[in-house]
C-alpha positions in Angstrom: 0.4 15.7 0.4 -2.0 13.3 -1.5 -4.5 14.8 -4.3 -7.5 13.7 -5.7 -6.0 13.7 -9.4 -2.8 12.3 -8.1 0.5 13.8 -7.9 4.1 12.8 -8.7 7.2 13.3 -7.2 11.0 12.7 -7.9 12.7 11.2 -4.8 16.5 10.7 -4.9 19.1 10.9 -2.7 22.7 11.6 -3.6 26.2 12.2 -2.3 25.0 9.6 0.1 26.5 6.2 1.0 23.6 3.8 1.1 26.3 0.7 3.0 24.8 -0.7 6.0 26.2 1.8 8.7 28.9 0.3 11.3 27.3 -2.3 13.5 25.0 -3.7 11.4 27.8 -6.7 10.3 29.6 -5.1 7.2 27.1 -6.1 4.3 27.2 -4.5 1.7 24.1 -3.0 -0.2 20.8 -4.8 0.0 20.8 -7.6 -3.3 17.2 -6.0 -4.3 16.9 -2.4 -4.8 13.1 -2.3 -3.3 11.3 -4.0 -0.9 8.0 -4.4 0.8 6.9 -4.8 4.3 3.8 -4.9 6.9 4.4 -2.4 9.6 2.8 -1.2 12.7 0.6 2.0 13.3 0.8 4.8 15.7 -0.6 8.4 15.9 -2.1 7.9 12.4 1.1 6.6 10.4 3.1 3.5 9.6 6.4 3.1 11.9 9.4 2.6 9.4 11.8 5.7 10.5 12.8 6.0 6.4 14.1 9.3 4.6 12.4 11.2 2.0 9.4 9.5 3.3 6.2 10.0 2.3 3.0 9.0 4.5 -0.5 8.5 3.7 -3.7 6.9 5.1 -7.4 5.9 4.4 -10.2 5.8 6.9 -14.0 5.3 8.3 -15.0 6.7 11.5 -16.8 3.4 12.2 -14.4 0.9 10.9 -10.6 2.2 11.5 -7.5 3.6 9.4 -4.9 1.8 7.7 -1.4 3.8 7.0 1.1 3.6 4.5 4.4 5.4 3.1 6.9 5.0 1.1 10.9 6.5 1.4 14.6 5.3 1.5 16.0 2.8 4.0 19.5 4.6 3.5 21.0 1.4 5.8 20.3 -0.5 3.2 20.4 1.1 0.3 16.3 0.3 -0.9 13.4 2.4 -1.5 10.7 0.7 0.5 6.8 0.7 0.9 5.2 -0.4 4.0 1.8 -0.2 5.2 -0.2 -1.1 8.4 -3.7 -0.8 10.1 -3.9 0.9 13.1 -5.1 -1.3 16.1 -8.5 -2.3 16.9 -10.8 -2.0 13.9 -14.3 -2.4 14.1 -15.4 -5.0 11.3 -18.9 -6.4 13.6 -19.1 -10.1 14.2 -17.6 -13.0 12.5 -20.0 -13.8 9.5 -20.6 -17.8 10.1 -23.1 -18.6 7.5 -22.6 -18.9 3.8 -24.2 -15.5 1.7 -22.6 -12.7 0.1 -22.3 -9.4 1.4 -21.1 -5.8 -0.1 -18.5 -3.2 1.1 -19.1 0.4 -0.2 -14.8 0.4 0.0 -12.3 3.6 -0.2 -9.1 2.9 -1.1 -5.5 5.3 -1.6 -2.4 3.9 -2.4 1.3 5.4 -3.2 3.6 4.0 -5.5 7.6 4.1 -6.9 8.6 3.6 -10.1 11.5 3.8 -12.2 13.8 3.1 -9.3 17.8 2.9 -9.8 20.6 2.8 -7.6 24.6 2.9 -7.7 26.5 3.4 -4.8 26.0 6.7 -3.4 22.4 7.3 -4.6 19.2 5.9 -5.1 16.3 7.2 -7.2 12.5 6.7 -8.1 8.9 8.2 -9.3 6.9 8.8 -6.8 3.3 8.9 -7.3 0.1 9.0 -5.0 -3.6 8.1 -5.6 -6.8 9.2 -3.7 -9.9 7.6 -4.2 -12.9 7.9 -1.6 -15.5 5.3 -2.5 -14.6 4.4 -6.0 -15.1 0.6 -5.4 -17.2 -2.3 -4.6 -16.0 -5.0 -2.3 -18.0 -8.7 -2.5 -17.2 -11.1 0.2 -19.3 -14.7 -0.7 -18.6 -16.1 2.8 -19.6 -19.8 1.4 -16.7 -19.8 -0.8 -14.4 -17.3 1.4 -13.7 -14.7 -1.3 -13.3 -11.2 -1.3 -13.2 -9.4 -4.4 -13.7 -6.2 -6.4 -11.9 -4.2 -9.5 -11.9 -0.9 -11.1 -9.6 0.5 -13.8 -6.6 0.4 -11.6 -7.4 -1.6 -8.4 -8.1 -5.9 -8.8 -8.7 -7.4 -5.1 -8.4 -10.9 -5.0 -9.1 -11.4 -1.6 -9.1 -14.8 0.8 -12.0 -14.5 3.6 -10.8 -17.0 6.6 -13.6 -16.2 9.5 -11.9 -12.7 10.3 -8.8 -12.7 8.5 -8.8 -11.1 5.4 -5.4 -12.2 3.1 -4.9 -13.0 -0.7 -3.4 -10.0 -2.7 -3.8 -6.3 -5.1 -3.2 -5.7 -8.4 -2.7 -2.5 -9.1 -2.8 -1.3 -12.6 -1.7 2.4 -12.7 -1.2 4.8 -15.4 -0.8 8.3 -13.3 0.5 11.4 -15.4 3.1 13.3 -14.0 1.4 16.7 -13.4 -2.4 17.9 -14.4 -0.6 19.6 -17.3 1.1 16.6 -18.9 0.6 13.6 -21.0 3.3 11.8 -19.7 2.3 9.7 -17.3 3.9 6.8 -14.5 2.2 3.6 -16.2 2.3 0.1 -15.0 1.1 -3.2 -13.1 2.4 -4.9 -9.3 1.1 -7.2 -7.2 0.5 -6.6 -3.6 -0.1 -8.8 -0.8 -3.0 -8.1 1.6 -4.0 -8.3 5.0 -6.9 -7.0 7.0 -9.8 -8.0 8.5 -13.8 -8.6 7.8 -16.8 -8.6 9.7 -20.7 -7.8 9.4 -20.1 -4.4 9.4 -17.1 -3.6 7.7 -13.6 -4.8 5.7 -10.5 -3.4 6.5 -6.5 -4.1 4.5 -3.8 -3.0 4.1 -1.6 -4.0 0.7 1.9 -3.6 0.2 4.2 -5.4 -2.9 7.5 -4.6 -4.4 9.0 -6.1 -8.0 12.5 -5.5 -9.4 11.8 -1.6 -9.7 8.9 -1.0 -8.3 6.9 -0.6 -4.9 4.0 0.3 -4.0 1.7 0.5 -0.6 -1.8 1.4 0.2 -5.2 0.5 2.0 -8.9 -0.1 1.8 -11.6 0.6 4.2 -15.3 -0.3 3.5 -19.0 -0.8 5.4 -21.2 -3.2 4.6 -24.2 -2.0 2.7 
């Protein structure tokens, strides 16, 4: 379960053979350890089918939900992140003149760090972020940008009428319990994809580096 002040988790699986199963063409592991991927949304969560995983989501009632997750692809031997949004958000109508308009934005986001593998197990640091309306999204639809930061979260967004794409950096430094200094510390890049309207921005972000994933979303209305 996500937390406000975030949580860690260890997620390994051993005494396991991560080889593609029989069928799948006798590859062996996956030549990257972690990967990244857009996926769809149903009843509220991302559809990857992936062990140990872990789900989340951010949402307005008058814009729509984006889901993410993160887990084990054991067919491949890779500790993924995926994330999706959920069909049929509500952003208003495509903005066609130039201005600049503002997104009070929520954003959550999970990531893995630290990940290893041999072959029979694969392990990472799982940690997961809540934030509920911790940022401020600025779309200037003359020059079709969308951006906004905090101390963790840089959105370097593209505005293309509807389409929202460009890409996250998230900077984290999360500590392992409420009770420790140590802490999961860090920076990935994460592509994005959503949409924007009059009303409202929607994305979803996922991004994955030699060792690390991570997957998330932002919702927002315009103020």
């Amino acid at each position: 379960m996500l937390k406000k002040n975030g949580s860690l988790f260890k997620i390994i699986v051993s005494g396991v053979s991560l080889a593609v199963l029989a069928g799948c063409g006798g590859d062996s592991l996956a030549s990257s350890k972690t990967t990244s991927r857009v996926a769809s949304v149903s009843g509220g969560q991302v559809n990857v089918g992936l062990s140990s995983e872990t789900n989340g989501s951010v949402s307005d009632a008058t814009v729509g939900l984006v889901a993410y997750a993160t887990g084990i692809d054991q067919t491949r031997g890779q500790i993924v992140a995926a994330a999706g949004i959920a069909d049929n958000p509500t952003v208003g109508e495509t903005v066609t003149t130039d201005g600049v308009v503002t997104y009070s934005t929520s954003y959550n986001y999970q990531i893995v760090d630290d990940v290893t593998r041999s072959d029979t197990f694969i392990s990472g640091e799982r940690a997961s972020r809540v934030f509920d309306g911790q940022t401020t999204l600025t779309a200037d639809f003359g020059t079709g940008q969308l951006t906004g930061s905090t101390t963790d979260l840089d959105v370097n967004g593209t505005i293309n009428g509807q389409n929202v794409g460009g890409n996250v950096v998230v900077n984290y430094n999360i500590a392992t319990s409420i009770f420790s200094t140590s802490s999961v510390t860090g920076s990935i890049d994460a592509d994005l994809t959503g949409q924007i309207g009059s009303t409202g921005v929607i994305g979803a972000f996922s991004g994955s580096d030699s060792n690390t994933v991570v997957a998330g979303g932002l919702v927002g209305t315009a103020n």
